[in-house]
C-alpha positions in Angstrom: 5.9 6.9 0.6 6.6 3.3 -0.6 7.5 2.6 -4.3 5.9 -0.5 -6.6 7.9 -0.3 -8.9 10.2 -3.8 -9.0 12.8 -1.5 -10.0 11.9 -0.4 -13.2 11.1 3.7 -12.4 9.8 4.4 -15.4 6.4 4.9 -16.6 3.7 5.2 -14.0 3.4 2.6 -10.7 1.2 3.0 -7.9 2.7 3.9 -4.6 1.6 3.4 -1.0 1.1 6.1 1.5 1.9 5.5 4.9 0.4 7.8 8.1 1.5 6.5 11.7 0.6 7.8 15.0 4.2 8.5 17.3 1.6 7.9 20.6 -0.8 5.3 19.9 1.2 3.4 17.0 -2.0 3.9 14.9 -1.0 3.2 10.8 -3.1 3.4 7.9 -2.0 3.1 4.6 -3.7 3.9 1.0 -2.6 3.3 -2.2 -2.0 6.1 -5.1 -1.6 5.9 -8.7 1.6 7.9 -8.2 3.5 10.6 -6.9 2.3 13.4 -7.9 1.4 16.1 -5.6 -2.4 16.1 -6.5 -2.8 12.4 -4.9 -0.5 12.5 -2.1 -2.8 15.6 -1.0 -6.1 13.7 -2.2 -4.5 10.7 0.0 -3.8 12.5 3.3 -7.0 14.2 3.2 -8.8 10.8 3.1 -7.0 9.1 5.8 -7.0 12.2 7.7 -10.9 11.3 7.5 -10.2 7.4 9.0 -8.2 8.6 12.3 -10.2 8.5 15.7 -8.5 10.9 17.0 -7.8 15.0 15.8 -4.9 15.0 13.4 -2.5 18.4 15.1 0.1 18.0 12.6 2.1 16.3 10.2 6.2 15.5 9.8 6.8 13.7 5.8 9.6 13.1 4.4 12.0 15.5 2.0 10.2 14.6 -1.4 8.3 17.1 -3.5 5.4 15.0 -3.0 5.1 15.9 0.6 7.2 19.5 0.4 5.1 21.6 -2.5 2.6 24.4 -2.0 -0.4 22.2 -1.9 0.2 20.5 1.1 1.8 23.6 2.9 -1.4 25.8 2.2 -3.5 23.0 3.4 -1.3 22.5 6.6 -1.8 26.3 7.2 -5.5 26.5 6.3 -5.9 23.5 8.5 -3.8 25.0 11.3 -1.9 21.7 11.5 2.1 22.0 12.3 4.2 21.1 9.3 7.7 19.5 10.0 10.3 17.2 7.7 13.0 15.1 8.3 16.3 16.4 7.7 17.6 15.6 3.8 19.6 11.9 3.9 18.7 11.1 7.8 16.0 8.4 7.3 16.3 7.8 11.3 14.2 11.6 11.7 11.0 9.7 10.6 11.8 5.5 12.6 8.2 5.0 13.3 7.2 5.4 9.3 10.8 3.0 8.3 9.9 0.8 10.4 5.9 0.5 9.2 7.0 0.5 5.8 8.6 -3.0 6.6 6.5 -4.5 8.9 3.2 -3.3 7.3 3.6 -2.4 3.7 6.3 -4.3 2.2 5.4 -7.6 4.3 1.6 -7.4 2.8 2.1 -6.5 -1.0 6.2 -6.9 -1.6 8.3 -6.1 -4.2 6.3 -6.2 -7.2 5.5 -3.7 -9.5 1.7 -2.4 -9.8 0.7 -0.2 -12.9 -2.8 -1.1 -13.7 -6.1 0.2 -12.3 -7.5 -3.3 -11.1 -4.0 -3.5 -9.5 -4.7 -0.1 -7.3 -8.2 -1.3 -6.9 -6.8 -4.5 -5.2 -5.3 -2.3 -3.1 -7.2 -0.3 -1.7 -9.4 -3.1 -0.9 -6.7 -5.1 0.9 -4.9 -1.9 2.9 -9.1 -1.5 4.0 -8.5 -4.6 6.1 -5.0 -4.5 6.6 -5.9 -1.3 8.6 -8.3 -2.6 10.7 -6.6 -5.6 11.3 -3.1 -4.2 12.4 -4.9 -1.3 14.7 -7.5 -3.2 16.4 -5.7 -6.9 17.0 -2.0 -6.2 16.3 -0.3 -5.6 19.9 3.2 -3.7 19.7 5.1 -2.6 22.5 6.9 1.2 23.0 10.2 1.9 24.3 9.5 3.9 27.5 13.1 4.6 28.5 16.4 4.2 27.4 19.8 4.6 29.2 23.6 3.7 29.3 25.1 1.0 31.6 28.9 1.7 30.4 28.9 0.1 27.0 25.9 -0.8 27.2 22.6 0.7 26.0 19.5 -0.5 28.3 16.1 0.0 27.0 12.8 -0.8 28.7 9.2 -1.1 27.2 6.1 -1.5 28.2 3.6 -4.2 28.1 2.0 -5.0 24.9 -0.8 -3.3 23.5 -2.7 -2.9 20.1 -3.1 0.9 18.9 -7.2 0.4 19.8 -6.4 -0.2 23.4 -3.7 2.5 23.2 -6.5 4.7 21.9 -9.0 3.9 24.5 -6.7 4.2 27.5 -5.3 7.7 26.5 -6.9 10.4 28.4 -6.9 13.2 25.7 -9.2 11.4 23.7 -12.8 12.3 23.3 -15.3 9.7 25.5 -17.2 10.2 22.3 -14.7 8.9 20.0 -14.1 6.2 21.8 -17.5 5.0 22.1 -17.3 5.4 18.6 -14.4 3.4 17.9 -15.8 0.5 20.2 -18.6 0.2 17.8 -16.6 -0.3 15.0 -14.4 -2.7 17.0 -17.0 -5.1 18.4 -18.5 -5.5 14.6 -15.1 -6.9 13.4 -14.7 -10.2 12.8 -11.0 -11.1 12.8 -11.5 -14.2 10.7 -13.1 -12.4 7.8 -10.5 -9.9 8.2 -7.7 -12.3 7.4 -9.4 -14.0 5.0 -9.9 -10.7 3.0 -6.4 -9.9 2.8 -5.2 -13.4 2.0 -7.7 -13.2 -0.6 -6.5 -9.2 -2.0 -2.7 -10.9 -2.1 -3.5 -14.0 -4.2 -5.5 -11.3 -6.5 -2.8 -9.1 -6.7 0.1 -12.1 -7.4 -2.6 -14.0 -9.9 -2.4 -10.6 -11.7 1.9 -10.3 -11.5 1.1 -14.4 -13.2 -1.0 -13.1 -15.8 2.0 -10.3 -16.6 4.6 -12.3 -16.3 3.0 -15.0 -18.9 1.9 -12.6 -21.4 6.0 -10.5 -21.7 7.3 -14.1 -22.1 5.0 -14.5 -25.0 5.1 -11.0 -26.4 1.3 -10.7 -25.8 -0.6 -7.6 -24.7 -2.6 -7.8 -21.5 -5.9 -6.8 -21.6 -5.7 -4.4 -18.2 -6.1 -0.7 -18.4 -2.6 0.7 -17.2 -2.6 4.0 -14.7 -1.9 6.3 -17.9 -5.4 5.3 -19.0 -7.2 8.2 -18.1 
């Protein structure tokens, strides 16, 4: 779970919700208005809905968004394995760190979103960003690691976007795949890029307009995330 919060924690801020696949590197991310447990579940749910392959469990983090009833009943209704990372070892969940780098903080930054147009904008750009890391984003994996002495040796293997990871794994449906082909031969990268460029000069002309109006004492005329 990724704070926007430009560290001021009070009030309400949206955060962004961050699901990554160990095998395939598949990520998808969704925005929520906050914390609270009744989004975080709403959240998983949905993205639960956008993976092409079963979901067999889930391991979150220590916070009460993840650890509460809610999500535990659902996990056992569900029959989905439930695990956490051990309180203060970020290292127990690497694969989430390192997304929350590479594919949150990279695409939205540091700045603090706490209107409804703001978490609109981002749902529309993490849409694309999705599709765009999983289907034309090679990464590589770490395949082996061992020690030469002092020295640590890892090896990888070649590069490979999640879709092709996805495609080449034999434990996925032939259905599912035929499925995620479809949706892969109508994307158009350009349009793709283009929509997020377009998403982040929204979201930084808004962070413009906010930045103008405190200097003034002003009120800006955007519902905030209190507004129910």
């Amino acid at each position: 779970m990724i704070d926007s919060d430009r560290g001021n924690s009070s009030g309400k801020f949206c955060y962004s919700l961050n699901m990554v696949d160990v095998a395939s590197g598949w990520s998808i991310v969704a925005p929520i208005r906050n914390k609270a447990q009744r989004w975080t579940l709403e959240a998983i749910i949905a993205l639960r809905e956008l993976l092409p392959f079963p979901l067999l469990g889930i391991h979150s983090d220590n916070g009460s968004e993840f650890i509460n009833a809610h999500l535990y009943k659902y996990c056992l209704d569900e029959r989905l394995v439930f695990t956490r990372s051990r309180s203060y070892n970020k290292n127990d969940n690497p694969h989430v760190e390192q997304k929350n780098w590479s594919l949150v903080r990279r695409a939205v930054g540091y700045y603090r979103y706490d209107t409804l147009e703001e978490l609109s904008i981002l749902n529309e750009l993490y849409e694309s960003l999705n599709l765009y890391n999983n289907h034309f984003q090679p990464t590589q994996k770490m395949i082996e690691k061992t020690r030469d002495g002092t020295r640590i040796v890892k090896k990888y293997d070649k590069f490979a976007t999640p879709y092709e990871r996805v495609l080449n794994s034999p434990w996925i449906d032939c259905t599912k795949k035929d499925e995620l082909r479809k949706v892969h031969e109508a994307l158009d990268l350009y349009k793709l890029k283009s929509n997020i460029a377009h998403s982040q000069e929204s979201l930084v002309d808004i962070q413009i307009m906010k930045s103008k109006s405190n200097s003034k004492g002003g009120v800006l005329n955007l519902l905030h995330l209190d507004f129910e």
